[in-house]
GURODREN-812256 format. One record per residue (C-alpha): residue in one letter; residue number from 1; chain; x, y, z. Coordinates in Angstrom, 2 decimals, always signed. Example, Ala and Ser with C-alpha at 12.3 -4.5 7.8 and 13.67 -1.06 7.14 Angstrom:
REM residues 2
<node aa="A" i="1" ch="A" X="+12.30" Y="-4.50" Z="+7.80"/>
<node aa="S" i="2" ch="A" X="+13.67" Y="-1.06" Z="+7.14"/>
REM end
This chain:
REM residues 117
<node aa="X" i="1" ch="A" X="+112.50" Y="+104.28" Z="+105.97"/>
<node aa="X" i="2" ch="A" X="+111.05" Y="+106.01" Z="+102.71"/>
<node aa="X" i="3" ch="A" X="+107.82" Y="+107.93" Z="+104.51"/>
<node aa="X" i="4" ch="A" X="+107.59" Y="+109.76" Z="+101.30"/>
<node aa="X" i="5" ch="A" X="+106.51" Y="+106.24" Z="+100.13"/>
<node aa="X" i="6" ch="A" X="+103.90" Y="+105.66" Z="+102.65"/>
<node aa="X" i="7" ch="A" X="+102.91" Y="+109.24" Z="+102.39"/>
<node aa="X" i="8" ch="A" X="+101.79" Y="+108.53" Z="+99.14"/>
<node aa="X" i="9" ch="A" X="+99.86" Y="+105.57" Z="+99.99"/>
<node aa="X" i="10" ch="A" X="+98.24" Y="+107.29" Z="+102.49"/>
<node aa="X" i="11" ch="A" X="+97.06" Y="+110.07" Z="+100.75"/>
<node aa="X" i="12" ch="A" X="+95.51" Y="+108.07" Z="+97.58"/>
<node aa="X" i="13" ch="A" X="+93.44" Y="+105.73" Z="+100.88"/>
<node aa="X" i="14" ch="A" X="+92.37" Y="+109.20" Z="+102.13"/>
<node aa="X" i="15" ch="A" X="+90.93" Y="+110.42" Z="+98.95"/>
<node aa="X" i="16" ch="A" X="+89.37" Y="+107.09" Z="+98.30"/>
<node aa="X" i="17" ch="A" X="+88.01" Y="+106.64" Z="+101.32"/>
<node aa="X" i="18" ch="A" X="+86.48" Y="+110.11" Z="+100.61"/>
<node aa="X" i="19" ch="A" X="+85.02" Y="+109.70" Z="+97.89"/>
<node aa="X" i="20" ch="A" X="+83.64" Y="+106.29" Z="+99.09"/>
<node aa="X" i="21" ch="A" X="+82.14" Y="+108.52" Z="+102.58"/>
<node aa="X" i="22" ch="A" X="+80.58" Y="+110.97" Z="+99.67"/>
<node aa="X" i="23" ch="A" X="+78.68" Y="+107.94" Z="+98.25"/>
<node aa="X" i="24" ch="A" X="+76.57" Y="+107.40" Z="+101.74"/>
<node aa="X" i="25" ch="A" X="+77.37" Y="+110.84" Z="+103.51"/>
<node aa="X" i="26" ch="A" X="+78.47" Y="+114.47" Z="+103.84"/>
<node aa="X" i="27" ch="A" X="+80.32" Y="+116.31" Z="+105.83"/>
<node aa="X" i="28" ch="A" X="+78.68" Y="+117.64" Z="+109.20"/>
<node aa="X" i="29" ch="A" X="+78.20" Y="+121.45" Z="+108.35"/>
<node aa="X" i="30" ch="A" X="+78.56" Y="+122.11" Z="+112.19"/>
<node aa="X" i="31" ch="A" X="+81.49" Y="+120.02" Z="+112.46"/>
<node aa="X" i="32" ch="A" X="+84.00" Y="+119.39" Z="+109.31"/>
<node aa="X" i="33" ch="A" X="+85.87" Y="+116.96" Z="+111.04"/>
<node aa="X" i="34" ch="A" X="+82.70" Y="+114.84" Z="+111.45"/>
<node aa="X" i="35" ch="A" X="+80.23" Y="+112.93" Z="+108.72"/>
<node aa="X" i="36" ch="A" X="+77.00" Y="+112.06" Z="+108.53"/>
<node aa="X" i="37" ch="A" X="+74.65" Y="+109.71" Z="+106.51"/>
<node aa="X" i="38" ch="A" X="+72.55" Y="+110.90" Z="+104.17"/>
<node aa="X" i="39" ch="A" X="+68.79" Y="+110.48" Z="+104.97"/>
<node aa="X" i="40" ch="A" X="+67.49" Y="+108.34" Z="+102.30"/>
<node aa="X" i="41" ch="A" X="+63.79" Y="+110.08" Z="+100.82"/>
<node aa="X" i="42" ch="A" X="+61.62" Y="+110.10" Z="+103.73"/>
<node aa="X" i="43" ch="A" X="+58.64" Y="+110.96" Z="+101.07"/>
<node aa="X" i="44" ch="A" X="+56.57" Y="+108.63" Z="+101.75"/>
<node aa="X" i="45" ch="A" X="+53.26" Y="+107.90" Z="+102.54"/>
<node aa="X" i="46" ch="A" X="+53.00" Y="+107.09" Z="+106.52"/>
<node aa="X" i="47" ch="A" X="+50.30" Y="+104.54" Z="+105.75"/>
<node aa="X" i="48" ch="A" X="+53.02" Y="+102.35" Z="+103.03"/>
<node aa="X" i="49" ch="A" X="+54.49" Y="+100.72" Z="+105.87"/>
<node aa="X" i="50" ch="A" X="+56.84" Y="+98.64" Z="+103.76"/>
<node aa="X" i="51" ch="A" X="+58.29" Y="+101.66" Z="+102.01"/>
<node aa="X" i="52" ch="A" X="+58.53" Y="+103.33" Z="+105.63"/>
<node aa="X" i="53" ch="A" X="+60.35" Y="+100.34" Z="+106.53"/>
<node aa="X" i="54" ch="A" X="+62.98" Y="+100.22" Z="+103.83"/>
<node aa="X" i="55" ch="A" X="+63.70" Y="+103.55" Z="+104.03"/>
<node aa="X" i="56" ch="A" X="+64.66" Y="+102.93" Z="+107.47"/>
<node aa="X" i="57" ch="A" X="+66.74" Y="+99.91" Z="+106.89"/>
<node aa="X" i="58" ch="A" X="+68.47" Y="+101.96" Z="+103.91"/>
<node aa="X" i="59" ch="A" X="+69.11" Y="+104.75" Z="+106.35"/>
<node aa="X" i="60" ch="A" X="+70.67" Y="+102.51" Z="+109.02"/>
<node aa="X" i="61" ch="A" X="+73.10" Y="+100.63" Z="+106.60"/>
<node aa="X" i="62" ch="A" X="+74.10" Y="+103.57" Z="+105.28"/>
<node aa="X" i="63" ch="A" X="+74.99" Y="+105.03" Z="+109.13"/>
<node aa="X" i="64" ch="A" X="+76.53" Y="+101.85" Z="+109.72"/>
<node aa="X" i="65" ch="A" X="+79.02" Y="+101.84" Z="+106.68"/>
<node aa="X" i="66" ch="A" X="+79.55" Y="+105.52" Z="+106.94"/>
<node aa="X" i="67" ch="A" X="+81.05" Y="+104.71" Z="+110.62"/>
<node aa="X" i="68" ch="A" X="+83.26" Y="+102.07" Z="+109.40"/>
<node aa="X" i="69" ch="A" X="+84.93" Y="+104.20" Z="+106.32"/>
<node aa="X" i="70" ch="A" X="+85.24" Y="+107.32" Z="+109.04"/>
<node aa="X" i="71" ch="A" X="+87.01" Y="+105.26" Z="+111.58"/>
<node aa="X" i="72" ch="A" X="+89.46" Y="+103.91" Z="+108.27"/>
<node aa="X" i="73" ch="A" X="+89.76" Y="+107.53" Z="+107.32"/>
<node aa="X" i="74" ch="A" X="+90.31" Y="+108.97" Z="+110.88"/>
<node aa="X" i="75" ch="A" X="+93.43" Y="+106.09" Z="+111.06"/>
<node aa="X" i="76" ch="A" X="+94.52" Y="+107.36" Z="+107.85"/>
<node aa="X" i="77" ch="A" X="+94.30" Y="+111.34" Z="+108.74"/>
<node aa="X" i="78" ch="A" X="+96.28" Y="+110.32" Z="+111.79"/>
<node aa="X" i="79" ch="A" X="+99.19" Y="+108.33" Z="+109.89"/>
<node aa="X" i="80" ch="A" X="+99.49" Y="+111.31" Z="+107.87"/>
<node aa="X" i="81" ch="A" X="+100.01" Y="+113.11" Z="+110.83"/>
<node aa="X" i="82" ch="A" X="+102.83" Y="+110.62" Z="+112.48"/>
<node aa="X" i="83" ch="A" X="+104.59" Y="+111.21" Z="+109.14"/>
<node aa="X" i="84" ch="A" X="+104.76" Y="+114.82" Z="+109.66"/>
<node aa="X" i="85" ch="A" X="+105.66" Y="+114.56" Z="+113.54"/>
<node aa="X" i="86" ch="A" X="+108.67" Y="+112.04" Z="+112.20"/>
<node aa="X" i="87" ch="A" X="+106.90" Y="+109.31" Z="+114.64"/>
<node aa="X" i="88" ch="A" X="+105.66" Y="+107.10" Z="+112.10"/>
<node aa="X" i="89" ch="A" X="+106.70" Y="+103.71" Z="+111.59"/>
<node aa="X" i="90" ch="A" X="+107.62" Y="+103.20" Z="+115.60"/>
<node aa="X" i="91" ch="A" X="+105.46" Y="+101.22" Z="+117.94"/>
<node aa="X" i="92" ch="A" X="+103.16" Y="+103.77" Z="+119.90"/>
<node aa="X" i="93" ch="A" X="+103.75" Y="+101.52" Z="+123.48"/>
<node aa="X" i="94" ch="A" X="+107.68" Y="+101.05" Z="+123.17"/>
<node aa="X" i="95" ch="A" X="+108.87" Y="+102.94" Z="+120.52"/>
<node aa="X" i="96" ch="A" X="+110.70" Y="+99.82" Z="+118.61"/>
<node aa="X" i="97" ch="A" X="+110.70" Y="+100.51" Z="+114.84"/>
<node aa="X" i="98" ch="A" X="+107.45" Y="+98.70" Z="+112.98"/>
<node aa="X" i="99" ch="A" X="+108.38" Y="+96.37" Z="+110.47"/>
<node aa="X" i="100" ch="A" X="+107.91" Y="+97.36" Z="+107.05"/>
<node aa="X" i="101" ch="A" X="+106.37" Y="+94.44" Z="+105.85"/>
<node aa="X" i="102" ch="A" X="+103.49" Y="+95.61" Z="+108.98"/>
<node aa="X" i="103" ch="A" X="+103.68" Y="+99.17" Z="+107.36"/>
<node aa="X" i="104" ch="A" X="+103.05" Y="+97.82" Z="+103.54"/>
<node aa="X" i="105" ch="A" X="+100.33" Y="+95.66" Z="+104.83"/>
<node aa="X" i="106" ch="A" X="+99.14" Y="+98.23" Z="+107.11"/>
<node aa="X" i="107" ch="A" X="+100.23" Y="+101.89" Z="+106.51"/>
<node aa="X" i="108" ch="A" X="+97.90" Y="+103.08" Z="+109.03"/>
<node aa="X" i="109" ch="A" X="+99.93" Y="+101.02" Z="+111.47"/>
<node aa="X" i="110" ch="A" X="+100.51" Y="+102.34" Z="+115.45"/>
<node aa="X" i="111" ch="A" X="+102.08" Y="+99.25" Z="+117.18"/>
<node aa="X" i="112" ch="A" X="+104.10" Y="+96.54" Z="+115.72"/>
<node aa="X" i="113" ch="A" X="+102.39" Y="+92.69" Z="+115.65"/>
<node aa="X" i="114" ch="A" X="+103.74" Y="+92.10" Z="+119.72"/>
<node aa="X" i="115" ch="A" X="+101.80" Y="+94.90" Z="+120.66"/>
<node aa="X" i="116" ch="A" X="+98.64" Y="+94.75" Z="+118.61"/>
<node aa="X" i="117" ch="A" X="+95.53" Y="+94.24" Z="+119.97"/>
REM end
């Protein structure tokens, strides 16, 4: 199997999928391995209870598609890391080689299609 292949692929999804967490986050400062949204302008006046509102709403679709991209881009970190431990590409419950038609689909793979859930 050509890892060096899928090593590539990997790393170009990690560094769009940070740039894409960039767009509706940063990084926790207290925790690097974690992101959060960023707050939309709370600048408003209390009494503009529409504005209020849509800040809100912007705030909590931005949380919400900040959590998706971070758990793509905690699948990819961790393929990245089953290429350097020389276990990528085998099923994490019996250790059967994935297909690579799985891995081109999928790169960020862990079980092959019998054991997928």
């Amino acid at each position: 199997m050509d890892t060096a292949h899928f090593k590539k692929k990997l790393e170009e999804e990690l560094r769009k999928l940070e740039g894409e967490l960039a767009s509706v986050g940063h990084k926790n400062p207290h925790n690097p391995a974690d992101w959060e949204a960023t707050a939309t302008d709370l600048n408003t006046l209390p009494s503009d209870q529409n504005e209020v509102a849509n800040s809100m709403d912007e705030f909590e679709e931005r949380t919400a598609i900040l959590k998706q991209l971070e758990i793509q881009y905690n699948d990819v970190k961790e393929a990245l890391s089953r290429i350097e431990q020389g276990t990528f590409g085998k099923c994490a419950v019996d250790g059967e080689l994935i297909p690579l038609d799985r891995l081109e689909a999928l790169p960020t793979a862990k079980t092959c299609i019998q054991h997928a859930t």
